[in-house]
RODO-2510 file (C-alpha; in nm, 4 decimals, decimal comma):
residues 515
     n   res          X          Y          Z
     1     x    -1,1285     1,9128     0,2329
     2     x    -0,9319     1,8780     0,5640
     3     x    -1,0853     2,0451     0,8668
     4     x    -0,9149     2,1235     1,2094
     5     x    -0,8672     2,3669     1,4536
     6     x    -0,5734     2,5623     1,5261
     7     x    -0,3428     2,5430     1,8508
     8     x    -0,5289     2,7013     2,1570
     9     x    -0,8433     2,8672     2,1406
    10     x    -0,8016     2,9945     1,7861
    11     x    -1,0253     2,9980     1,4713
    12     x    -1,1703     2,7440     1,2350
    13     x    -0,9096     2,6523     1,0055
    14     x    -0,9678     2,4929     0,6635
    15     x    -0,6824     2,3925     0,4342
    16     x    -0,4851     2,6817     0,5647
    17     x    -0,7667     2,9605     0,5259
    18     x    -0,9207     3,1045     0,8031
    19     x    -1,2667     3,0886     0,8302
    20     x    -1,4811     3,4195     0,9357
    21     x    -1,7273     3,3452     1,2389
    22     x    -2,0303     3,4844     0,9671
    23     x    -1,9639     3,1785     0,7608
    24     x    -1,9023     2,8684     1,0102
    25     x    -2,2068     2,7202     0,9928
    26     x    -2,3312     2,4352     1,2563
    27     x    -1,9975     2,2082     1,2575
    28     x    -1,7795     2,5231     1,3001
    29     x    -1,9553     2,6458     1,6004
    30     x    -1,9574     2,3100     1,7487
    31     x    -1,5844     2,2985     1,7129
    32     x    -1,5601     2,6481     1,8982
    33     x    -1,8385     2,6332     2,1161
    34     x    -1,7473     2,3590     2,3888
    35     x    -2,1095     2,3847     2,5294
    36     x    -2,2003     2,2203     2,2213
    37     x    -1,9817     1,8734     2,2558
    38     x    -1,8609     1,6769     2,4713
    39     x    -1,5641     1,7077     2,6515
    40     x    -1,3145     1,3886     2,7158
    41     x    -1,0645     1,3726     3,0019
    42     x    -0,7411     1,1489     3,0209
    43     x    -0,6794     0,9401     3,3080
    44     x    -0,3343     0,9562     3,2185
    45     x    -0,0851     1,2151     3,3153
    46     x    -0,0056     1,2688     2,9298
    47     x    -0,3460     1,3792     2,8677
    48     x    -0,5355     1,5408     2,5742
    49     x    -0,5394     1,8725     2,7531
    50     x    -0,1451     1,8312     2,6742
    51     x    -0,1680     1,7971     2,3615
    52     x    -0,2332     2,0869     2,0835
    53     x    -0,3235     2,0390     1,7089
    54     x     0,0050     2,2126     1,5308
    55     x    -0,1032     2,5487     1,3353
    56     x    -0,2094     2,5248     0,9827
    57     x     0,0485     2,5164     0,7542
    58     x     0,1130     2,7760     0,4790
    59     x    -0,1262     2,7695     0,1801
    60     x     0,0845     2,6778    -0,1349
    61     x     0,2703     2,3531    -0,2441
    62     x     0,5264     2,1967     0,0269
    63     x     0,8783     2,0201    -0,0734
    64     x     0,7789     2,1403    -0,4228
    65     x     1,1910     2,0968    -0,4964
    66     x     1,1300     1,6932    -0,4940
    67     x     0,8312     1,7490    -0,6930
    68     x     1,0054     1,9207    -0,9774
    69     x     1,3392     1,6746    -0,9345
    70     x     1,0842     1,3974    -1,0028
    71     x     0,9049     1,5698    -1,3198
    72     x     1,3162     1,6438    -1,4435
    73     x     1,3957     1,2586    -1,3840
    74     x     1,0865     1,1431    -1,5485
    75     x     1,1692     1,3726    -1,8491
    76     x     1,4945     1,2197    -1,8312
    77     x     1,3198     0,8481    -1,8775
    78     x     1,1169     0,9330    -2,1277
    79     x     1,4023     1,0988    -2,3641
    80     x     1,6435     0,7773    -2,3073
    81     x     1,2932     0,5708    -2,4088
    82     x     1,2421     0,7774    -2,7032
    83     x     1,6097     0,7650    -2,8364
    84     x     1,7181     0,4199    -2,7441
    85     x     1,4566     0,1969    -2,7998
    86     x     1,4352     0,2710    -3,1913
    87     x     1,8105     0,1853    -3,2186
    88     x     1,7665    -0,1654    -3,0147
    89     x     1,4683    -0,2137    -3,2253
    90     x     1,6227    -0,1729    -3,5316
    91     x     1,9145    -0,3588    -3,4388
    92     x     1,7330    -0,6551    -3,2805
    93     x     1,5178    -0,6742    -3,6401
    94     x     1,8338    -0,6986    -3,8575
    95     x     1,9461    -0,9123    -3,6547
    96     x     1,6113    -1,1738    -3,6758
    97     x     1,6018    -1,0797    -4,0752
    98     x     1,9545    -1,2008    -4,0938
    99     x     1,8889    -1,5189    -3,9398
   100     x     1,6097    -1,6454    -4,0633
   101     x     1,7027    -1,9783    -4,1791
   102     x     1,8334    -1,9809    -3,7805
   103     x     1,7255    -1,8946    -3,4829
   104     x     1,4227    -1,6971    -3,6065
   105     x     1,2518    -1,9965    -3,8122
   106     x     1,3549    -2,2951    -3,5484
   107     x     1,1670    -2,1022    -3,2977
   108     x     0,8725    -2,0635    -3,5261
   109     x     0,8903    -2,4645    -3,5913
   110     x     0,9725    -2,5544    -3,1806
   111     x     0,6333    -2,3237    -3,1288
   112     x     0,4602    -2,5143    -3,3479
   113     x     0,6091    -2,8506    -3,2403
   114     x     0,4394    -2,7395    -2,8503
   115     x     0,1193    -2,6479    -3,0239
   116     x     0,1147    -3,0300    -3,1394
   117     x     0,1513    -3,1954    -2,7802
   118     x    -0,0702    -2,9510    -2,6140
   119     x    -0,4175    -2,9312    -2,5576
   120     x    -0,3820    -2,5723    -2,4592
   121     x    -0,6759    -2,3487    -2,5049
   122     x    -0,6262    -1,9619    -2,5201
   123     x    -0,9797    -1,8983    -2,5981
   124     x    -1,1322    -2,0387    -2,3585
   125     x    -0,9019    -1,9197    -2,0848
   126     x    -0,9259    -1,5839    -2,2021
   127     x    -1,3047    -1,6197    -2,1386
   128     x    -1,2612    -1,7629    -1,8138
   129     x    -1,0390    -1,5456    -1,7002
   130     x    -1,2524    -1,2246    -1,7618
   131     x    -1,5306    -1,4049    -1,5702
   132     x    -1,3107    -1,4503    -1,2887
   133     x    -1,1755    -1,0928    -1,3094
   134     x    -1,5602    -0,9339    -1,2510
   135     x    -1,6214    -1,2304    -0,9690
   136     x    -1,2733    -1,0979    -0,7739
   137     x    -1,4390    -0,7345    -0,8217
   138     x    -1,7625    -0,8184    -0,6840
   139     x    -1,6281    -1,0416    -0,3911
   140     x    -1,3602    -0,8493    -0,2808
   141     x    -1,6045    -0,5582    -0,2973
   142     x    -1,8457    -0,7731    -0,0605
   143     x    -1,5691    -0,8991     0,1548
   144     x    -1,5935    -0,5922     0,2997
   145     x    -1,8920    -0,5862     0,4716
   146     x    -1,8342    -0,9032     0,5751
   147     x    -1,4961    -0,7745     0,8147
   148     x    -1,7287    -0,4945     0,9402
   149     x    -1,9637    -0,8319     1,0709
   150     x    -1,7132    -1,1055     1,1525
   151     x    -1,4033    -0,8160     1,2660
   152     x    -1,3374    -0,9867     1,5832
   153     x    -1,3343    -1,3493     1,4749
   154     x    -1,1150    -1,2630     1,1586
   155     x    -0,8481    -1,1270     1,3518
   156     x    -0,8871    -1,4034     1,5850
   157     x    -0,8327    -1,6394     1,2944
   158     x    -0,5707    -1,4403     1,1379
   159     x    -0,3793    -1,5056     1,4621
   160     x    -0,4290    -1,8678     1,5167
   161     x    -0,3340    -1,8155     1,1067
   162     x    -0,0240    -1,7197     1,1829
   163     x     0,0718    -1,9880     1,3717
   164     x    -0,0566    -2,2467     1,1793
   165     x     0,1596    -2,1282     0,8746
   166     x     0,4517    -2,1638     1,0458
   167     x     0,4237    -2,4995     1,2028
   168     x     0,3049    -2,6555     0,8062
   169     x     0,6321    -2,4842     0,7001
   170     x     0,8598    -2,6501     1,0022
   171     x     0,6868    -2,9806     0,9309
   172     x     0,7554    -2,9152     0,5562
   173     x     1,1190    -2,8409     0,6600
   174     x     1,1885    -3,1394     0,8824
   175     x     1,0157    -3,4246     0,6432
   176     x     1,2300    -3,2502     0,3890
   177     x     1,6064    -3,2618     0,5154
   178     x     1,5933    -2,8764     0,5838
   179     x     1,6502    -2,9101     0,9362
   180     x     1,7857    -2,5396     0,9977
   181     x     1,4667    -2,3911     0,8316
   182     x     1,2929    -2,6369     1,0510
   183     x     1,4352    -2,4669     1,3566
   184     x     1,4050    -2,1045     1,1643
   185     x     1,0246    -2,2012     1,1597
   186     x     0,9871    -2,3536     1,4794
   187     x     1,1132    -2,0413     1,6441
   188     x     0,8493    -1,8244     1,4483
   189     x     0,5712    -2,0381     1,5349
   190     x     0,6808    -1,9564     1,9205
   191     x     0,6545    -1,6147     1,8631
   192     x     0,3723    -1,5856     1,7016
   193     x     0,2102    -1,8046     1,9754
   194     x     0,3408    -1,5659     2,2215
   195     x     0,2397    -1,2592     2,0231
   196     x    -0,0883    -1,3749     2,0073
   197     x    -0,1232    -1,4339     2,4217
   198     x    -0,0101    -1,1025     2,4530
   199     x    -0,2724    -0,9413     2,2336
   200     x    -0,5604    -1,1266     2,2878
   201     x    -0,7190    -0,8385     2,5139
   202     x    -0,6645    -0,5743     2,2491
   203     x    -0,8996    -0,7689     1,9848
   204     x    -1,1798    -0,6126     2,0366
   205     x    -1,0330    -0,2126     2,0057
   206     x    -0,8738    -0,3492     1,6855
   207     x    -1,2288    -0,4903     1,5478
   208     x    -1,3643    -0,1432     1,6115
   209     x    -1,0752     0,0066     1,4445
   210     x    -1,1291    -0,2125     1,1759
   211     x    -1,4840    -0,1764     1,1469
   212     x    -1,4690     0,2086     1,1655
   213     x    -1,2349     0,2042     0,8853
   214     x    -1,4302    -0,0147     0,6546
   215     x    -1,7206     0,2277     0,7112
   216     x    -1,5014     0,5263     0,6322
   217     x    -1,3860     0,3627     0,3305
   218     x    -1,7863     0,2074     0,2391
   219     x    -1,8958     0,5456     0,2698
   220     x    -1,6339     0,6819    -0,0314
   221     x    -1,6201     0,3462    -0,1933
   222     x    -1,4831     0,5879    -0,5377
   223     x    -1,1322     0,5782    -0,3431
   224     x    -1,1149     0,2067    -0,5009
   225     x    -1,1359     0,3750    -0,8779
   226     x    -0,8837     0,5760    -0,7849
   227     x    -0,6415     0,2576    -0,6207
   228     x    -0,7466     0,0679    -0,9247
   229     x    -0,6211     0,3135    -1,1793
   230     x    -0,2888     0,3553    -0,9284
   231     x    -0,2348    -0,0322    -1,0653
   232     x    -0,3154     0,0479    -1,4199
   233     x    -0,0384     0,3532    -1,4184
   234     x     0,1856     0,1669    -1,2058
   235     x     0,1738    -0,1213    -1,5311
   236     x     0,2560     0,1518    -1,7637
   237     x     0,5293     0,2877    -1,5988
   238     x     0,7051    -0,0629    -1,5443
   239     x     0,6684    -0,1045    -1,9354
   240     x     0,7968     0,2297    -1,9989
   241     x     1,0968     0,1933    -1,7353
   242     x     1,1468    -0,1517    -1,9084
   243     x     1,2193    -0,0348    -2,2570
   244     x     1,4149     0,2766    -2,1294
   245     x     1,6566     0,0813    -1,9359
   246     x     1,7101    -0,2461    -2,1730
   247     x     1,7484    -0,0072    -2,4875
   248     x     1,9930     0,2013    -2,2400
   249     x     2,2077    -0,0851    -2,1575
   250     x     2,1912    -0,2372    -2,5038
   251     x     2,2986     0,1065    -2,6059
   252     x     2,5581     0,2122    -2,4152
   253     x     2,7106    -0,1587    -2,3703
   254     x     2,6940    -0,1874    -2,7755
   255     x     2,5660    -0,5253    -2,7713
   256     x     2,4232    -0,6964    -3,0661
   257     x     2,0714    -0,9202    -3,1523
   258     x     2,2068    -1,2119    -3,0339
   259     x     2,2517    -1,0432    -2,6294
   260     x     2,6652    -1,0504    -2,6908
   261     x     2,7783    -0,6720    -2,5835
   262     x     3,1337    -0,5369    -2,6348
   263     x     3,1280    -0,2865    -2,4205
   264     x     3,0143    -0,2719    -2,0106
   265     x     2,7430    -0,0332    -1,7995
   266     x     2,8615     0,1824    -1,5182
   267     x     2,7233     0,0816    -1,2146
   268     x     2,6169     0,4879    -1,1469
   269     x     2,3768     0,4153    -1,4769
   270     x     2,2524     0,1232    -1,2999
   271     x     2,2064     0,2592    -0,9788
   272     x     2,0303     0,5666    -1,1622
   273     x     1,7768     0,3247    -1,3535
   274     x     1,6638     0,1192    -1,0140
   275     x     1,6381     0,4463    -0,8198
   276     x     1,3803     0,5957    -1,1035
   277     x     1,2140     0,2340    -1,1117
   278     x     1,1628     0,2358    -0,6935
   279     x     1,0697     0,6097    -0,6368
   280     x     0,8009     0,6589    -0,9181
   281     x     0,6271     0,3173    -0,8305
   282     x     0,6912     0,4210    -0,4306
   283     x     0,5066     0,7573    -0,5276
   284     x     0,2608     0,6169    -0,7136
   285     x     0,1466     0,4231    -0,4070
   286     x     0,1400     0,6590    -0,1404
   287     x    -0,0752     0,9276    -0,3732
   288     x    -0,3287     0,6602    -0,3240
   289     x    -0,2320     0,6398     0,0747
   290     x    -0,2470     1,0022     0,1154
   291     x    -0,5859     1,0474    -0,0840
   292     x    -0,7421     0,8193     0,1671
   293     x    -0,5977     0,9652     0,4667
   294     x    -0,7418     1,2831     0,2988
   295     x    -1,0748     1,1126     0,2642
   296     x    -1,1302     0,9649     0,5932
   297     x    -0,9951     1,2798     0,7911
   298     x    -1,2835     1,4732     0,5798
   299     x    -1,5602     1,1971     0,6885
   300     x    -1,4213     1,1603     1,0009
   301     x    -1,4826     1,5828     1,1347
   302     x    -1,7208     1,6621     0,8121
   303     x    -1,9072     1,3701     0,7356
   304     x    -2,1488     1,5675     0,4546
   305     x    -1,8602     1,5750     0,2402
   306     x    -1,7727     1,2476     0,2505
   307     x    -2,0256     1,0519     0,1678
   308     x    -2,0783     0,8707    -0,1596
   309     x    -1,9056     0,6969    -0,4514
   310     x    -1,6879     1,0121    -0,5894
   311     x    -1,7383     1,2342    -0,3152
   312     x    -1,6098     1,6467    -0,2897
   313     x    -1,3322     1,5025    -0,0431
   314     x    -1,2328     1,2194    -0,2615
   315     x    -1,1677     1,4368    -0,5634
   316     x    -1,0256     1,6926    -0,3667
   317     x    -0,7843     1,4829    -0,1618
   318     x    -0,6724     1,3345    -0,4627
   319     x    -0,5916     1,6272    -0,6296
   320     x    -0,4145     1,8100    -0,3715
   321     x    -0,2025     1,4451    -0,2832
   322     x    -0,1103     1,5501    -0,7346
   323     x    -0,0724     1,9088    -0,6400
   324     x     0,0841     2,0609    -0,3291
   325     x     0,1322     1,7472    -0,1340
   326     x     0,3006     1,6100    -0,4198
   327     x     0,6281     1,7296    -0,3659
   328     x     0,6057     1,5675     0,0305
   329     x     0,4477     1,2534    -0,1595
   330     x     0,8286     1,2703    -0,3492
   331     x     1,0396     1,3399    -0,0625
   332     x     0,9071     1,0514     0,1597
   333     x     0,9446     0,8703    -0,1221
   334     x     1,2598     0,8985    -0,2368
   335     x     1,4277     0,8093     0,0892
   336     x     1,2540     0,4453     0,0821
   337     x     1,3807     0,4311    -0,3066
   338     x     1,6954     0,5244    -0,2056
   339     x     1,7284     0,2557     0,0376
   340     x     1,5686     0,0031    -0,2039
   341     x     1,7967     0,0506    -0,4677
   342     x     2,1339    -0,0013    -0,2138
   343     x     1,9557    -0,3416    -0,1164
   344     x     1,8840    -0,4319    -0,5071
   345     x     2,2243    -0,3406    -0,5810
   346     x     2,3636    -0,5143    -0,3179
   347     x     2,1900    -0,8263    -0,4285
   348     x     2,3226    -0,7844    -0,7513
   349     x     2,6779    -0,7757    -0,6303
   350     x     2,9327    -1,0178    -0,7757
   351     x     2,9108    -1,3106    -0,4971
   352     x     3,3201    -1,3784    -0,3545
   353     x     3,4843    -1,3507    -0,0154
   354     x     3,2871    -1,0601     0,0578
   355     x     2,9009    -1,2718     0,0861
   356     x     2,8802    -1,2270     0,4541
   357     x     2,9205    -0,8899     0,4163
   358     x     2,7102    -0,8301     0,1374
   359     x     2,4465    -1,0288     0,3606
   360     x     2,4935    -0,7884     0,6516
   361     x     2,4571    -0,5537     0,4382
   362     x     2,1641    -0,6370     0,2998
   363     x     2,0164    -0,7079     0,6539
   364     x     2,0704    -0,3716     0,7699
   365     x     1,9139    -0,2424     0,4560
   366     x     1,6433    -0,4075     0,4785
   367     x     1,6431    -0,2581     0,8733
   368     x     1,6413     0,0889     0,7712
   369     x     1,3903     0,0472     0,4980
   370     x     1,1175    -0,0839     0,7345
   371     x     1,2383     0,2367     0,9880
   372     x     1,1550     0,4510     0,6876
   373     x     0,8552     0,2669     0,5419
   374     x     0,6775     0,2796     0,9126
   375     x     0,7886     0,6704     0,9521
   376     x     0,6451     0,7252     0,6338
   377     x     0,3090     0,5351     0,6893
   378     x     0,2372     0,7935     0,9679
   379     x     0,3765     1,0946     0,8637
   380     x     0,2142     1,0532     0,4836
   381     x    -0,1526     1,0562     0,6990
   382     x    -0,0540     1,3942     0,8262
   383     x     0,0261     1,5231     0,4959
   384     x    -0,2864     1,3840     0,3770
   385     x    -0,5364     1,5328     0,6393
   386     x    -0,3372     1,8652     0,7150
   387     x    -0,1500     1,9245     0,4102
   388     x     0,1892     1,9544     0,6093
   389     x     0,4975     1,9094     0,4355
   390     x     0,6699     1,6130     0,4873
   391     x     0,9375     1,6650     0,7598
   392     x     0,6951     1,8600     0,9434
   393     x     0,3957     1,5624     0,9321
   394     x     0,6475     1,2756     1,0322
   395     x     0,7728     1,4945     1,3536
   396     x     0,3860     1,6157     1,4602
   397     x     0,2854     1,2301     1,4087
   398     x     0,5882     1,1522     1,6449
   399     x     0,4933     1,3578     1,8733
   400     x     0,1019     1,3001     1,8839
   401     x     0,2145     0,9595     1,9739
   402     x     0,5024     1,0330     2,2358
   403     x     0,2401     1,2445     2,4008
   404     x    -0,0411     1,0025     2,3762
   405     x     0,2109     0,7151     2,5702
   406     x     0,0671     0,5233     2,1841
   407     x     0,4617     0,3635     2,1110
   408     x     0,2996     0,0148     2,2061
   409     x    -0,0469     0,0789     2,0462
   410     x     0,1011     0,1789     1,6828
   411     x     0,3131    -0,1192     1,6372
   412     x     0,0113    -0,3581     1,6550
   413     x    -0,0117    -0,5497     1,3150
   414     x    -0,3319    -0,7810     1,3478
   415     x    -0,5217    -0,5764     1,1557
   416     x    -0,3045    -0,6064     0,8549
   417     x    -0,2493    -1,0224     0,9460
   418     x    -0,6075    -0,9648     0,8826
   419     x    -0,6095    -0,8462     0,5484
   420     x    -0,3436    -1,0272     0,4204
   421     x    -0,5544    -1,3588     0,5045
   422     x    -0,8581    -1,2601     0,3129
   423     x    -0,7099    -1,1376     0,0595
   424     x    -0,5124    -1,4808     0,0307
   425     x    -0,8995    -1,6780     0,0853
   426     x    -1,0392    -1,4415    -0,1953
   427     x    -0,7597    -1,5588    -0,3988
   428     x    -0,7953    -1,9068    -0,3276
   429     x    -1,1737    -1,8527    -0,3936
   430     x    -1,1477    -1,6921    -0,6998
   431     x    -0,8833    -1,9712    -0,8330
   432     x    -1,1179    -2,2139    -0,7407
   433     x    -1,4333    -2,0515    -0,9611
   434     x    -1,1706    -2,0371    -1,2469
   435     x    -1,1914    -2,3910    -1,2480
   436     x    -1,5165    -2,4538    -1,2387
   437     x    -1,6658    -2,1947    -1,4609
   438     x    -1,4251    -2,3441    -1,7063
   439     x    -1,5210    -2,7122    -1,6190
   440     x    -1,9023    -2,5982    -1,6682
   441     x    -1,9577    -2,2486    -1,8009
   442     x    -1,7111    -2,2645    -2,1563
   443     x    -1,6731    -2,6382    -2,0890
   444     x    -1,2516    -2,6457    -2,0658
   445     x    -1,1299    -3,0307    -2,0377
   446     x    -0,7536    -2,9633    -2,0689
   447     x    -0,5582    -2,9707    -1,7791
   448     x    -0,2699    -2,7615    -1,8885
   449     x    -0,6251    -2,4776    -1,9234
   450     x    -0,7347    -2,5696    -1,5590
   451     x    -0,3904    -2,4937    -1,4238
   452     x    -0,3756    -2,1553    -1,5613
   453     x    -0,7180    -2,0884    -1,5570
   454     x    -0,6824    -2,1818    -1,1373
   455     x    -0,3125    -1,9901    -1,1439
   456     x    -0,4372    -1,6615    -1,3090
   457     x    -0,7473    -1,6562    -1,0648
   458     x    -0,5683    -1,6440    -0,7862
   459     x    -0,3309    -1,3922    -0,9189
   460     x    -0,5875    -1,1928    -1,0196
   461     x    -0,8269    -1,2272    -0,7144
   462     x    -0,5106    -1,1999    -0,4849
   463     x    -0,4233    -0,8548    -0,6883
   464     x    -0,7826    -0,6975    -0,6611
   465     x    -0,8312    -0,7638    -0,3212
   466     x    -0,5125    -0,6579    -0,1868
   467     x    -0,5210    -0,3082    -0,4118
   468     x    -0,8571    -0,2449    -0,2323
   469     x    -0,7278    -0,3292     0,1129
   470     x    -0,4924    -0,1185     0,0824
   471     x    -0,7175     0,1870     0,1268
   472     x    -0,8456     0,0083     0,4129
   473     x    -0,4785    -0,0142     0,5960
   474     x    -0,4497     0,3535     0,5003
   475     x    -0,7649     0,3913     0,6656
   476     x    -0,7083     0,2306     0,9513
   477     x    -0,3985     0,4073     1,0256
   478     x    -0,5852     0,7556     0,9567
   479     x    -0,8384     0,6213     1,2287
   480     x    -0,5642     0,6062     1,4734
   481     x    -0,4324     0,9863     1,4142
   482     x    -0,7757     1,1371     1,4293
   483     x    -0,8877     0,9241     1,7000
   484     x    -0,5514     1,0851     1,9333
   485     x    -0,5990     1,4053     1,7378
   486     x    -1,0155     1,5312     1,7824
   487     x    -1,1861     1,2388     1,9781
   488     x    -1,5109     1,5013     2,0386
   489     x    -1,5675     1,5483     1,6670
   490     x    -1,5849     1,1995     1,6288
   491     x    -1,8824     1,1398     1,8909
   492     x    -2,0080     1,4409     1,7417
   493     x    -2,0583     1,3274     1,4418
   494     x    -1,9860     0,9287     1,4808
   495     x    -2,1784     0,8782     1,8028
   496     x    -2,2094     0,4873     1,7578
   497     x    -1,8472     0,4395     1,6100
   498     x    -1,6870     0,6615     1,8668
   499     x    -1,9104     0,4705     2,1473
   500     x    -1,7695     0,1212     2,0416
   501     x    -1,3783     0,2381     2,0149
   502     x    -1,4142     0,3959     2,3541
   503     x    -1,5518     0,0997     2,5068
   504     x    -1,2902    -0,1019     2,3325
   505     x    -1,0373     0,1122     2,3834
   506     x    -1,1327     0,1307     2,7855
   507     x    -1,0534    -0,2274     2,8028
   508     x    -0,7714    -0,2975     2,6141
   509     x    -0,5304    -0,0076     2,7339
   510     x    -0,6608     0,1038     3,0856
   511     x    -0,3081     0,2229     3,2116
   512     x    -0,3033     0,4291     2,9024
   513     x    -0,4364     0,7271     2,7415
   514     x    -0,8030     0,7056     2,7734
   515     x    -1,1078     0,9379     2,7298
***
């Protein structure tokens, strides 16, 4: 469940319902008895006393229109699957029975010509990489605890990070002839030195950030079943989407088992097929982003129902992000897919006279999708803890932060510098225990084995940890909101958390809002 009080001096308010006085219990009262919590004041002249939680939405499903667009496309997807793919199937088998003696047999005799000059052993890397996949589980798992200890120095590193990449890639550049890459890098390694001088004092409010996130996250650890399965249905639909759109094409375009077409595909089809490809896996993402918003708003004013593996507000805030937040899950999505889909299509252009164009193009693209993507980020943690629709979350999330003076706070990035570099040393880890329980454990001597045993590893341990650090980025972003939105609740009911961020917080933005 969400919890928050209305506007003003109002009543309890909980997913839209109001609460009667008989039945608030202890945390009710606290929020409407001020005697019971603390009170913060803001040293600046946009202060909390400004600023008023918006009143709760309307109970039923928001945006449902995009909701039931998205079932119609998907419907859509599915019949084009389910009529083409037998046809291309059919077709494509002919055509392999038919040549036989040709194509069909010479690759059966150049397979088995590799099989003679390689050592390569599926068996054994099968084994290994299993072993690796439950080692990338249990370390990424663990590497979470360990930010909550080391936050500070990690983002420290991650900066210093940072600039180390770049100046290995300008070397890289210069030794190698690429001089205007060279000077491309060069340039980013100044600004990432000069991003981290100007940051340095906010490293400590970001480690308690951090570190209040991870425990958010620890304490409903069954949010990482639920980002895990996100991956799995995310795989399915990319196969799905796969066969619809090749049988489609080979379809409509009449072409024949040996890829030779007659006929052409109108670039509306095309467009049509990317958009469904972007805004399902775009949706399929932020259900996982909103769930955890969900989650950590619950722990964060109603820590009782938070706490353990598959906790009431887990289930619950994943089922309302597949119920009546679903259709603002769709409409925030489809305006990234949208955007997505011009750049992909723009990419795909027929290269001439018009390249500088088409690389504008693409630039400003790419522009407007990051706009969209960072209005979405806060506006989907709205929807998540207050069940807004999604027009309505992005403009209160604007103006929590216009009020707040937070422009300059909610561009920081060091947290997610962070995760991106141990997700990178998990992978690097886990690559490296490929190779050695190969080596030792199922006793792999090939080389060609090693190399994919080390490649898959890091895939793998690269993919696991970054799908659970992603609930920690959502996290951390829902920390943020509540933190501007109910600061009381928080030392109410996370007196050691809320002691550290205000401390931190003190420090690194004394000219700003500050409790």
């Amino acid at each position: 469940m969400s919890y928050y009080k209305s506007a003003g001096d109002g009543p309890i308010v909980v997913q839209g319902q109001e609460v009667p006085p008989s039945q608030q219990g202890g945390f009710s009262q606290a929020l409407n008895d001020p005697a019971q919590r603390p009170a913060y004041v803001s040293s600046s002249t946009t202060s909390a006393a400004q600023y008023q939680t918006p009143a709760a939405p309307p109970r039923g499903c928001r945006d449902a229109l995009f909701a039931v667009l998205f079932y119609v496309h998907l419907g859509l997807i599915a019949y084009a699957a389910a009529v083409n793919t037998p046809i291309m199937a059919q077709e494509v088998g002919e055509g392999y029975i038919n040549h036989a003696d040709g194509w069909g047999r010479r690759r059966l005799n150049d397979g088995e010509g590799d099989g003679e000059d390689s050592n390569f052993d599926p068996v054994h890397l099968f084994i290994t990489i299993v072993i690796a996949t439950i080692l990338a589980f249990v370390v990424s798992t663990l590497a979470l605890g360990f930010m909550m200890t080391c936050a500070q120095p990690l983002i420290k590193m991650s900066l210093y990070f940072n600039i180390l990449l770049f100046g290995v890639l300008m070397i890289v550049s210069f030794a190698t002839g690429a001089t205007p890459m060279g000077v491309v890098f060069l340039l980013l390694m100044g600004i990432s030195a000069w991003y981290a001088y100007r940051v340095w004092n906010r490293i400590p409010f970001a480690a308690s950030n951090l570190v209040t996130a991870v425990t958010a996250v620890k304490a409903n650890i069954g949010l990482a079943v639920y980002a895990y399965w996100s991956v799995l249905v995310l795989f399915f639909w990319s196969v799905v989407w796969a066969l619809s759109t090749s049988s489609t094409i080979f379809v409509e375009a009449e072409c024949n088992a040996d890829g030779e077409c007659e006929g052409s595909v109108s670039g509306i089809l095309l467009f049509c097929f990317f958009l469904s490809f972007y805004w399902t896996s775009q949706i399929i993402t932020n259900v996982v982003h909103v769930t955890t918003a969900g989650t950590v708003g619950t722990w964060w004013f109603h820590p009782e129902e938070a706490s353990g593996c598959c906790s009431r507000a887990v289930r619950e805030s994943y089922g309302r992000s597949l119920t009546s937040s679903f259709g603002s899950i769709c409409f925030g999505s489809l305006l990234v897919a949208i955007v997505q889909t011009l750049k992909e299509m723009a990419h795909h252009a027929q290269s001439g006279d018009d390249s500088i164009l088409r690389c504008v193009a693409i630039c400003i693209l790419g522009c407007i999708e990051s706009l969209i993507e960072y209005f979405n980020k806060w506006a989907f943690v709205f929807v998540g803890i207050h069940g807004f629709s999604f027009m309505e979350a992005g403009k209160n999330a604007m103006t929590l932060f216009r009020t707040r003076g937070w422009t300059a706070i909610i561009t920081d990035t060091m947290i997610d510098t962070v995760l991106f570099m141990v997700s990178l040393g998990v992978a690097l880890l886990i690559g490296t225990l490929s190779v050695v329980i190969g080596a030792t454990m199922v006793n792999v001597e090939d080389s060609n084995t090693m190399a994919a045993s080390f490649i898959l590893g890091f895939l793998l341990g690269y993919g696991i940890c970054a799908t659970l650090f992603s609930i920690v980025s959502s996290a951390v972003n829902t920390v943020i909101v509540c933190f501007g939105e109910a600061p009381n609740e928080f030392q109410m009911n996370h007196p050691e958390l809320s002691e550290n961020m205000l401390a931190t917080w003190r420090e690194a933005w004394p000219n700003d809002f500050s409790y």
